[in-house]
C-alpha positions in Angstrom: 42.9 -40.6 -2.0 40.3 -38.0 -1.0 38.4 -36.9 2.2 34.6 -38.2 2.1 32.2 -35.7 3.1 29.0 -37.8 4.0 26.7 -39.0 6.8 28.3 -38.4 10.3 29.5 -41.8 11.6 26.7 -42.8 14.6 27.1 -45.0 17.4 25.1 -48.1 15.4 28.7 -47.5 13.1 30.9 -50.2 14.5 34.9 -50.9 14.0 35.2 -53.7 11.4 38.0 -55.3 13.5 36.7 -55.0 16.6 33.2 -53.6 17.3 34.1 -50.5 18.9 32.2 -47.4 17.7 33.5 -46.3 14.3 35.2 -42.9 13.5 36.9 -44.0 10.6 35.4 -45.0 7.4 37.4 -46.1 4.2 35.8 -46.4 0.8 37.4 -49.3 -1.4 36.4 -49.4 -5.2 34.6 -52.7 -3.8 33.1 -51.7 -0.7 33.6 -49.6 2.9 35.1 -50.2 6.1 34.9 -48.8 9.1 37.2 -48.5 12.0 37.8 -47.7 14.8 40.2 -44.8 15.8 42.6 -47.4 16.8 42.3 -49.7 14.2 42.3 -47.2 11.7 45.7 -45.8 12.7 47.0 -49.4 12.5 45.3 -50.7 9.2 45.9 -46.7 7.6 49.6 -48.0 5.6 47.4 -51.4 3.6 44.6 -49.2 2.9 45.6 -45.7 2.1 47.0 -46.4 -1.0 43.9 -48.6 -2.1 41.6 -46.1 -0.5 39.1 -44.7 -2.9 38.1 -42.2 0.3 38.5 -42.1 3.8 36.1 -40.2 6.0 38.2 -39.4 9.1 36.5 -38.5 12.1 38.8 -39.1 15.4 38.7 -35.6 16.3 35.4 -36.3 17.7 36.8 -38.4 20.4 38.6 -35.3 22.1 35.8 -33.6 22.1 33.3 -36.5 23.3 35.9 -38.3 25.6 38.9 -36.5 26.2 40.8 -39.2 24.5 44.0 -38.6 22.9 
């Protein structure tokens, strides 16, 4: 698995799961999905080692929101 450089995830991104805002997306040889930081933690052991590329940006929410 490798780290996706591409397109910074925008607030029209929304978690697959739940339709939070997406900071997380995961390229699958048959498609994407996007999370969100909390859903991506959960899902990360079924898809990491299916995971084509995974585009990772939580540390955003520190420095938008002060979350943890």
């Amino acid at each position: 698995m490798t780290t996706l450089t591409t397109d910074t995830l925008t607030a029209v991104d929304r978690c697959d799961r739940c339709g939070a805002q997406a900071y997380v997306r995961v390229v699958l040889p048959v498609g994407e999905l996007l999370f969100c930081g909390h859903h991506a933690r959960e899902h990360a052991p079924a898809y990491s080692s299916v995971a084509t590329s995974v585009q990772d940006e939580t540390d955003r929410l520190l420095a938008e929101h002060g979350a943890r």
